[in-house]
Structures are given as structure tokens and as C-alpha cells.
C-alpha positions as CSV (number, residue, x, y, z in Angstrom):
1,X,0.0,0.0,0.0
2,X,1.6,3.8,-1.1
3,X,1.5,6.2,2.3
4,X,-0.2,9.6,1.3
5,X,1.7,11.7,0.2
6,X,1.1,15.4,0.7
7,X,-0.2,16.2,-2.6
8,X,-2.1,13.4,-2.3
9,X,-3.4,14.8,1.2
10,X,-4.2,18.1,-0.6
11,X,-6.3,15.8,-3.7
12,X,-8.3,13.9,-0.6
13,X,-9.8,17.2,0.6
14,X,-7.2,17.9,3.4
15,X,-7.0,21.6,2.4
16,X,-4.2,23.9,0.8
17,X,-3.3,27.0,-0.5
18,X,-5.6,26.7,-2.8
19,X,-8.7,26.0,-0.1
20,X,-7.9,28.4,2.3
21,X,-11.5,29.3,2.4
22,X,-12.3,26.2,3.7
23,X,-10.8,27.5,7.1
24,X,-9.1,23.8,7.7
25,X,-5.2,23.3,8.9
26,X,-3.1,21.7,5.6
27,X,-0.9,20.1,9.2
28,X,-3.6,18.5,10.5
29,X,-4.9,14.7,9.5
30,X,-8.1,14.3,8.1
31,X,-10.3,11.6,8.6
32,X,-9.8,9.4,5.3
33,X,-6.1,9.7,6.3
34,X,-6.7,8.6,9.9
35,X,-8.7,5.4,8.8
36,X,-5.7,4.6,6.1
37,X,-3.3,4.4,8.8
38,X,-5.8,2.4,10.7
39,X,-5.6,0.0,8.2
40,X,-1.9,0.1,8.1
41,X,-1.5,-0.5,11.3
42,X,-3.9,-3.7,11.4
43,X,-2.2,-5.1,8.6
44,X,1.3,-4.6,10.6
45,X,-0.6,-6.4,13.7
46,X,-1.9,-9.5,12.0
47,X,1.4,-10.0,10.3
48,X,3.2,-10.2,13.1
49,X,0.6,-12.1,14.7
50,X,0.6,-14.6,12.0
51,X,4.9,-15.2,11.9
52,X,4.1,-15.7,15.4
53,X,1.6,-18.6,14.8
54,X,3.1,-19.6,11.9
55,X,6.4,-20.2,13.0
56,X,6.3,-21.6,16.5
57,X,6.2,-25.3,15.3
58,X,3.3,-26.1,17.8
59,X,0.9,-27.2,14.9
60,X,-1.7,-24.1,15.6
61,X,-3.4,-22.7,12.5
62,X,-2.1,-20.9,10.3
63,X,-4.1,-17.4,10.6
64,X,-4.0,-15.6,7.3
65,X,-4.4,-19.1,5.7
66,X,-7.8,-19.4,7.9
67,X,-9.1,-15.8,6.7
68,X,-8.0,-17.1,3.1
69,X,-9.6,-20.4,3.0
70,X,-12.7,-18.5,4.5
71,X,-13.6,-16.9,1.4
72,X,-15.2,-18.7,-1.5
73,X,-12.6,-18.3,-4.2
74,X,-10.5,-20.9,-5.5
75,X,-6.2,-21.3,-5.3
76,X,-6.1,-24.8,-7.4
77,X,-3.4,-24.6,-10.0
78,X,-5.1,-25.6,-13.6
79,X,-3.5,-29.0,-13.7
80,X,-5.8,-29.8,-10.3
81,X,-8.4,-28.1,-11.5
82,X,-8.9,-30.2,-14.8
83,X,-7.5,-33.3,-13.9
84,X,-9.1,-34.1,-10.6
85,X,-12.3,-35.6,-9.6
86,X,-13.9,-32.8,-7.3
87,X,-13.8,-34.2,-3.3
88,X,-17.9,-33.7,-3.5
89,X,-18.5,-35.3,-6.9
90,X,-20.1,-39.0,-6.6
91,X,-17.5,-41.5,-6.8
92,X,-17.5,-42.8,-10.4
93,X,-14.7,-45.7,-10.5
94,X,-15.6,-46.6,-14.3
95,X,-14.6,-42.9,-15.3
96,X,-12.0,-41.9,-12.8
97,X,-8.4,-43.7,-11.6
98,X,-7.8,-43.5,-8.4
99,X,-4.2,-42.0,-7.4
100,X,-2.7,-42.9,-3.9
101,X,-0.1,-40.7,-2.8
102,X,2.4,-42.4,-1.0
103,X,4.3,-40.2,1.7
104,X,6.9,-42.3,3.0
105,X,6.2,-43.8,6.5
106,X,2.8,-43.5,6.8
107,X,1.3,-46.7,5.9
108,X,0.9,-46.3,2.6
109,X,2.6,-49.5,1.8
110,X,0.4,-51.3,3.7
111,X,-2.5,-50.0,1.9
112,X,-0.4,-51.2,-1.3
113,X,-0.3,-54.6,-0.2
114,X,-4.3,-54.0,0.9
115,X,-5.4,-53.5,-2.4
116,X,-3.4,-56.0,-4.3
117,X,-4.9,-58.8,-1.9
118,X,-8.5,-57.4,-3.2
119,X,-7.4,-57.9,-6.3
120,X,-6.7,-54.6,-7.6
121,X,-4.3,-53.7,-10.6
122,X,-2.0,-51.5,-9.5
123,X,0.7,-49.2,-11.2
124,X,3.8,-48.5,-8.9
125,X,7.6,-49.4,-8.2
126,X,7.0,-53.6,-8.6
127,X,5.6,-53.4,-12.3
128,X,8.4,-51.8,-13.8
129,X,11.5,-54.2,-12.3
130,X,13.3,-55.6,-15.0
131,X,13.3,-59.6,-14.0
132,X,9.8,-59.7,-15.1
133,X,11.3,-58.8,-18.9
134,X,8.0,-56.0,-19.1
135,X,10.2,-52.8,-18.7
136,X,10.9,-52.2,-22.3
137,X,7.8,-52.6,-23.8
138,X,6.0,-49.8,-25.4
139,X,2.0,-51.3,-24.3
140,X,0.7,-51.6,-20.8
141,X,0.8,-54.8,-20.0
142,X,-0.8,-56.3,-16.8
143,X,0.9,-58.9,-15.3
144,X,1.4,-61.0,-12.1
145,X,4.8,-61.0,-10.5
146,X,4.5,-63.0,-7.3
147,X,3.1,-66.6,-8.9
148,X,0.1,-67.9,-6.9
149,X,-0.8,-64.8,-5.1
150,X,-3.3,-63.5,-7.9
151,X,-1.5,-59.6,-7.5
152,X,-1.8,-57.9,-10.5
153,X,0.6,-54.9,-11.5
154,X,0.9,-52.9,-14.9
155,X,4.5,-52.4,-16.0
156,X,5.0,-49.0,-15.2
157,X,6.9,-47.6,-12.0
158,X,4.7,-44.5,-11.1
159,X,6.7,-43.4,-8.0
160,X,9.1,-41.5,-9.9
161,X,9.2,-38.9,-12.3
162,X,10.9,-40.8,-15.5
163,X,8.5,-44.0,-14.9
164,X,5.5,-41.3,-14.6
165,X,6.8,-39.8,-18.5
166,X,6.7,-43.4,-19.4
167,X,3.5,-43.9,-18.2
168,X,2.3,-41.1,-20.1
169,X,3.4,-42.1,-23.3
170,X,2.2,-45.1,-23.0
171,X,-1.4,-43.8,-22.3
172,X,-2.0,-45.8,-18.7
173,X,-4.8,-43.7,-17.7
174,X,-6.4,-43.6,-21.0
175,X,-5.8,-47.6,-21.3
176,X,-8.1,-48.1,-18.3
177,X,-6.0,-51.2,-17.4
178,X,-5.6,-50.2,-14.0
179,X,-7.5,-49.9,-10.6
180,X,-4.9,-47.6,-8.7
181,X,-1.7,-45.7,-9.5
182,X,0.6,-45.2,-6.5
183,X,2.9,-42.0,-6.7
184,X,5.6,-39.9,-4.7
185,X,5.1,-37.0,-7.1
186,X,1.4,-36.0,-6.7
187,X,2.1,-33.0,-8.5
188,X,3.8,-34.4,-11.2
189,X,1.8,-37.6,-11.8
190,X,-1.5,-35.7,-11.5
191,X,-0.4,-33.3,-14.4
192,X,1.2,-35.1,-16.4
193,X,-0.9,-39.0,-16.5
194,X,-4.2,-37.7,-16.4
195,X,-6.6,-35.0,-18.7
196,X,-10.1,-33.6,-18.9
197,X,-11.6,-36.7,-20.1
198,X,-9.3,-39.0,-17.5
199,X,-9.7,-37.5,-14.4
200,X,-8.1,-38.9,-10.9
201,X,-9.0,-39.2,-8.0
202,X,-6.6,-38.2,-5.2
203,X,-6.7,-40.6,-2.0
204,X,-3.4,-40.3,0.6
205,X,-2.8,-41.2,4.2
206,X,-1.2,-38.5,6.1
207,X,1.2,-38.8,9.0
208,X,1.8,-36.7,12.0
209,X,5.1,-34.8,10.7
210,X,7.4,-35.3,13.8
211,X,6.1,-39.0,14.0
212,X,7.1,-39.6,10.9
213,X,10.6,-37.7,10.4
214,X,11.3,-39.9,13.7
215,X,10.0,-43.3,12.0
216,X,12.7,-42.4,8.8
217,X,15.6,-41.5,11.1
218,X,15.3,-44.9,12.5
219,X,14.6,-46.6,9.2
220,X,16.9,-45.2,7.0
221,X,19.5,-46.4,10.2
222,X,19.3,-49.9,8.8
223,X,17.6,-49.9,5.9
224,X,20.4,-51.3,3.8
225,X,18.3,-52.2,0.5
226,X,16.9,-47.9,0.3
227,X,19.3,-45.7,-2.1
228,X,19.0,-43.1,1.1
229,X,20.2,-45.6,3.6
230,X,22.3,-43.3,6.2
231,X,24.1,-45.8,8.5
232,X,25.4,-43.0,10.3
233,X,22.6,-41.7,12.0
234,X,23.1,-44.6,14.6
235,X,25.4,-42.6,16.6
236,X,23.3,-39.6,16.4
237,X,20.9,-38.1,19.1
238,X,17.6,-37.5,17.2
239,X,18.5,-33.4,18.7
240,X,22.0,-33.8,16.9
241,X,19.9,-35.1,13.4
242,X,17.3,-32.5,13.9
243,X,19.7,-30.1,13.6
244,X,21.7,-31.2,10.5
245,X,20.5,-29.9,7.1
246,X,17.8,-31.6,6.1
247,X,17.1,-32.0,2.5
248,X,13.5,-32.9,3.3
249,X,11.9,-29.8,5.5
250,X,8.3,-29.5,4.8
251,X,7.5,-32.7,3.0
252,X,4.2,-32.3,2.3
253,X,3.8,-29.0,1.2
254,X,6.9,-29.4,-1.0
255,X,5.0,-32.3,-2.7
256,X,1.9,-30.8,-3.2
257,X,2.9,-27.2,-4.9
258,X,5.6,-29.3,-7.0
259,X,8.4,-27.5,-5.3
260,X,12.3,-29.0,-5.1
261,X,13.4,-29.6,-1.7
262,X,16.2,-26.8,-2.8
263,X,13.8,-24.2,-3.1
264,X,11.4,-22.7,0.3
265,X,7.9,-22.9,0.7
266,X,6.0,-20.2,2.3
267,X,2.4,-19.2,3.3
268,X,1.1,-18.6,0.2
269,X,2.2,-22.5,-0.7
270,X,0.7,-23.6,2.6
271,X,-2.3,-22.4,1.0
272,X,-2.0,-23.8,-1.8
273,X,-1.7,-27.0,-0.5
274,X,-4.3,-26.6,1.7
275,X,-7.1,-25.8,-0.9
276,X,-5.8,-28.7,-3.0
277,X,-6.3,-30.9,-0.2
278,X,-9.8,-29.4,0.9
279,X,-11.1,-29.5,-2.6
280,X,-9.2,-33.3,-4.5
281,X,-8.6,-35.3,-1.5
282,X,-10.1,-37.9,-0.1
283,X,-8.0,-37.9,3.4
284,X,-6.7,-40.6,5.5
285,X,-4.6,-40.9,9.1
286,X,-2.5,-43.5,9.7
287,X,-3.7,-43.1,13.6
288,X,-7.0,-43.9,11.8
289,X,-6.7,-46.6,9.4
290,X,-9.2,-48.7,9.2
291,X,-12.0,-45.9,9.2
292,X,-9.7,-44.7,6.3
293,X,-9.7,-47.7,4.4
294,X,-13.3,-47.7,4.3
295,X,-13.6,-44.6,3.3
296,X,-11.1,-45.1,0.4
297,X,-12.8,-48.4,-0.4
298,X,-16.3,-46.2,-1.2
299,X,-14.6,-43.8,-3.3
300,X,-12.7,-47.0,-5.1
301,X,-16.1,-49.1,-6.0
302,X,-14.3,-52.0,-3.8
303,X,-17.1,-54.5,-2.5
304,X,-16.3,-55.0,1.1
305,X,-19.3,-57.7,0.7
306,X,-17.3,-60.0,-1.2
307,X,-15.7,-63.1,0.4
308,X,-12.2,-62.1,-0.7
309,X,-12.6,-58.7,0.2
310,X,-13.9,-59.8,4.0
311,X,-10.4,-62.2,4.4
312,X,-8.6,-59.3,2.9
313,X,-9.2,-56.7,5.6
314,X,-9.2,-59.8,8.6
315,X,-5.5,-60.0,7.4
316,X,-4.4,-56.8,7.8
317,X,-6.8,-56.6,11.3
318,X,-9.7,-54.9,9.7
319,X,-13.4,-55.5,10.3
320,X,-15.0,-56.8,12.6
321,X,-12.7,-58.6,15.6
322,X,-12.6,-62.0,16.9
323,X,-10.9,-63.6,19.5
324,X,-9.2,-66.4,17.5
325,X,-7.9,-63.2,15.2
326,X,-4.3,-62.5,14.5
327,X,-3.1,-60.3,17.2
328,X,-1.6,-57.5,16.0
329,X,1.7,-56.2,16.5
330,X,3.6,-53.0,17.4
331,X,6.0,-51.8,14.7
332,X,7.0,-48.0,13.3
333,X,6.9,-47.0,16.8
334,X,3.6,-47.8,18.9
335,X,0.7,-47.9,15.6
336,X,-0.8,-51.8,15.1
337,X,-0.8,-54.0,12.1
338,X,-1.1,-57.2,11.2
339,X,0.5,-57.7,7.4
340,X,2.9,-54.8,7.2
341,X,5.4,-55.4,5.5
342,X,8.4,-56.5,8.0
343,X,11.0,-55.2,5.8
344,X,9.3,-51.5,5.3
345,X,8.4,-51.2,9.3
346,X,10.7,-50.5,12.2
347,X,10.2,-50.4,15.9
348,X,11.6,-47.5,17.4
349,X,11.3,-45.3,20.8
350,X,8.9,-42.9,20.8
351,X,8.9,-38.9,20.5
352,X,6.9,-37.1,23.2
353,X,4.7,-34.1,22.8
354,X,6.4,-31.0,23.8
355,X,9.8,-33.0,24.7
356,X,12.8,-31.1,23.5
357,X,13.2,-33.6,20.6
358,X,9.5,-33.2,19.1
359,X,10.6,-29.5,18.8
360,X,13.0,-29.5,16.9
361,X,12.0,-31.6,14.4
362,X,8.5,-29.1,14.7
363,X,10.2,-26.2,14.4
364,X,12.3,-27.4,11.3
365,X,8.8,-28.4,9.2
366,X,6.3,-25.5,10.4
367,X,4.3,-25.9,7.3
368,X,3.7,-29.2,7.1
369,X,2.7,-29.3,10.9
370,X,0.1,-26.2,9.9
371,X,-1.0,-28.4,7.0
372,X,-1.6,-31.6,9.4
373,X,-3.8,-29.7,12.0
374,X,-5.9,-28.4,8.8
375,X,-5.8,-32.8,7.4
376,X,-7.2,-33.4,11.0
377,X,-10.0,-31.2,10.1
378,X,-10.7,-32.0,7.0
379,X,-10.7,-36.1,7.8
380,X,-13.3,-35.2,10.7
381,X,-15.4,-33.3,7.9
382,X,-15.6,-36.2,5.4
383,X,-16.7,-38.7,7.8
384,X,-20.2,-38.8,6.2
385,X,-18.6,-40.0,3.2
């Protein structure tokens, strides 16, 4: 905003040489100029009230992005706009392909391994490994790679950028040979696979973001088989690793606006990410997953009625319980499961609350700890679906 100048005080009707008959004092404010600098002085207020919030890595809202989101217009970039199924829109799975973002540690593998016990054909990392001899071919095939399980996977690897391009040119959405598409690049994938006529429709499960910076430290630890595997981290206090440079701050948000991990996100991408969320997601929480599977499963058209579908989720501890039912087990440090996947899970000590440790982790992601509290909301909002 441009401060009056004097000029401009003499233009507002302040008075002048030119106005002396007007009998008012060119020195003294008038009352147009007295409200401006009211609003001046707000605006000063609730920006320093808002780095306040903003930054304080407790998880509180995000102030100006709660005024924003207030107001009826829209933030989503074109490619979300065009491409996605709306969140409201009646689930369609004959004209739509569902796309499950996978953020890392937060149980999105085990929703993987969910689906392809249903019987789902899925596009992600598995389809695309060259000992099945399908990862030169120019068609989409759909094959099985695990003999005798009946797990179907199209020979694409979705998780990544290249194997995304791939996908494209192959036309995988527009083949309609597959049930889900699992990313890491929402962004990317949801730009770049889908169009007008091929819409997606975005399903995740989200993660506290200090739980689950804690769950990689301690993966990545051992995790001798992952291209990040950081064996020296096991001499490392989880303040000392908090405090290294992490290439990873803000996950989420990062993700979401298509950002590298070299460049900073801000409040205006919080908000961004926010109204993509609110308006293309169907949410999940790990903390919650069964009432998120069933969610997903309506969206997805999958049957829970059917007998395979029923020994499905008793597997992986969903449904209803029985006492002669696999007990479930601790693993990624204190959430339950039954068929995780023992190589992707890791037990590890917990992070308290408020403990020294939990904020400095929160302090180095404050937007994706904004953008969680807003996910809680949103998952309690949809729970008509």
C-alpha cells in the first residue's frame, strides 16, 4: 500500500493554498487519512501475529491461511483443476483412476499390499523391475509378479518422475487397465498422467510430521536395501539429526505445490496446498486406518461384501474382531498392524509431545505441521462420506 503523500493529502480534501477558504489546517490529518493508517496499522498487527503462529512449530493454524480459505474463491493450479475428480462429486470408478499418494512412513505401503490382496491392478515401483522382462515394452501390460498370489501390476513404475513420462506415453490412464496408481510425485503424476476426459481421484494417508521424520531417522538407520540408507545416523541423538541440514523440511507442502526440496515454501504454498487438499482429497490418518480404508474403499467401488474382500481386511486386522484373530503387533513405533510389511516397518522409541526432541524436528517443518492440523479437520469433515 503507497503512504499519502502530501499532494495526495491536498487531492483527498485535506486543504491547501488553494482551499484556504475552507478554514481547515493543511498540518492536521483528516479523517480518510486517519482510517488509512488504521488499516496500516492492522495489517502490521496481523502479520506479526501470524509469523508468530506460523512459526512456533506447535501445529496451531495458520491465521492468514484461515481468513483465506474463508472466502469462496478458488487457489487450485489448472493441472488440479482439470485433472481431478472434485472431493464432492459422486464417486465414479468406471470414469475416474484412483491416485494414492504415497508419503513415505505412513502406511501407505500397507494400503499397497491392501489393495493387491483385493485384487486390484496396481501401477507403482514392482511393475516396472526388469526380472519380469516388461520394462521395455511400449503397451501396458498387466501382469502377475509374485506366482500364486493373484496380484496384479501394470508395467509401469509411477513413484518417480521418469516412470511417470513413461507412463504417459504409453497412455496408462487412458488404457483403463488399471485400478490404482501409487505415486511420490502428486504434483507431477496428476499433471502429467491424467486430462479432462481422464480425471483422478486423489486418495493419501497422512502422518503426524514429527512422528514420521522420527519413523525415517530410524529406518533409514538400517535400511540397507533404500538408495537413502544413512548408516550414520546410529550414533546420532535424534536433537543432533534434527539439527543437520535436512534435505526434506516441509515434506508435504513441497510435494503438493511441485516444489524442489532446494527451493522454500512459504504461506502462500501452505495455501496452496491446503485448498488442494480441501477441494481433490479424499483424506486418510495412519492413527486412523481402518475408518480410512473404508472410506477409500467407497470412493474406489471395492465390495467389502465379497468373500475375498472380507479375508482381505481380517489379514491386515480390519473388520470386525474376533478372538481367535491375528493379534496385532507393534511396529513403526507404537501404531498396530497385522501384514505390514516387515522389511518396510521399524520399531523405534517414541517422541513425546512438547519433549525437546519433538521441537525441533516441529520447528524445522512449520508448514507441514500447519497443514496436518488443517488434514485433522478435513478427515473429521468427510466422515459422512
Amino acid at each position: 500500500m503507497v503512504l499519502p503523500t502530501m499532494s495526495n493529502y491536498q487531492r483527498i480534501g485535506g486543504g491547501g493554498a488553494g482551499n484556504s477558504t475552507s478554514g481547515a489546517d493543511p498540518r492536521r490529518p483528516t479523517k480518510t487519512l486517519r482510517i488509512c493508517g488504521s488499516v496500516i496499522l492492522a495489517f502490521c498487527l496481523l502479520s506479526i501475529l501470524e509469523n508468530i503462529l506460523s512459526t512456533s512449530g506447535s501445529g496451531r493454524r495458520s491465521l492468514l491461511s484461515e481468513l483465506y480459505l474463508g472466502v469462496t474463491h478458488s487457489t487450485l493450479m489448472p493441472w488440479a483443476y482439470h485433472h481431478l475428480v472434485d472431493v464432492k462429486d459422486k464417486p465414479n470408478p468406471d470414469a475416474e483412476t484412483a491416485l494414492f499418494w504415497h508419503i513415505p512412513k505412513s502406511g501407505g505401503t500397507t494400503a499397497k499390499r491392501l489393495y493387491q490382496c483385493m485384487g486390484q491392478t496396481l501401477a507403482h515401483r514392482v511393475g516396472a523391475d526388469p526380472k519380469f522382462g516388461h520394462d521395455q515394452t511400449d503397451e501396458v501390460v498387466v501382469f502377475e509378479p509374485h506366482q500364486g498370489k493373484d496380484w496384479k501390476v501394470v508395467n509401469v513404475d509411477t513413484t518417480i518422475k521418469p516412470g511417470i513420462l513413461r507412463a504417459k506415453k504409453m497412455g496408462l490412464v487412458q488404457s483403463h487397465k488399471t485400478d490404482m496408481i501409487f505415486t511420490m510425485e502428486p504434483q507431477f503424476a496428476g499433471e502429467h498422467l491424467y486430462d479432462e476426459e481422464n480425471k483422478a481421484r486423489f486418495v493419501s494417508l497422512f502422518r503426524h510430521p514429527v512422528g514420521r521424520a522420527v519413523s525415517m531417522f530410524y529406518y533409514l538407520q538400517t535400511a540397507t536395501w533404500e538408495k537413502t540408507y544413512r548408516p550414520e545416523w546410529k550414533d546420532m541423538s535424534i536433537i543432533e539429526w534434527a539439527n543437520l541440514p535436512n534435505a526434506e523440511e516441509d515434506y508435504m507442502v513441497h510435494k503438493l505445490v511441485g516444489k524442489s526440496f532446494g527451493e522454500k515454501v512459504d504461506e502462500t504454498d501452505l495455501i496452496v496446498a491446503k485448498e488442494l487438499v480441501r477441494q481433490r482429497f479424499i483424506v486418510g490418518l495412519m492413527d486412523e486406518m481402518e475408518e480410512s480404508v473404508r472410506r477409500f474403499n467407497i470412493v474406489l467401488g471395492v465390495d467389502e461384501s465379497k468373500e475375498r474382500s472380507q479375508q482381505c481386511m481380517k489379514e491386515f486386522g480390519f473388520g470386525p474382531k474376533e478372538e481367535n484373530n491375528i493379534s496385532a503387533v507393534e511396529s513403526d513405533g507404537g501404531e498396530k498392524s497385522n501384514a505390514t510389511d516387515k522389511k518396510n516397518s521399524n520399531k523405534h522409541p517414541k517422541v513425546e509431545e512438547f519433549s525437546p526432541e519433538f521441537e525441533a524436528i516441529a520447528s524445522r517443518n512449520p508448514m507441514d505441521m500447519l497443514l496436518y492440523q488443517y488434514i485433522l479437520r478435513l478427515f473429521d469433515e468427510q466422515k459422512e462420506i
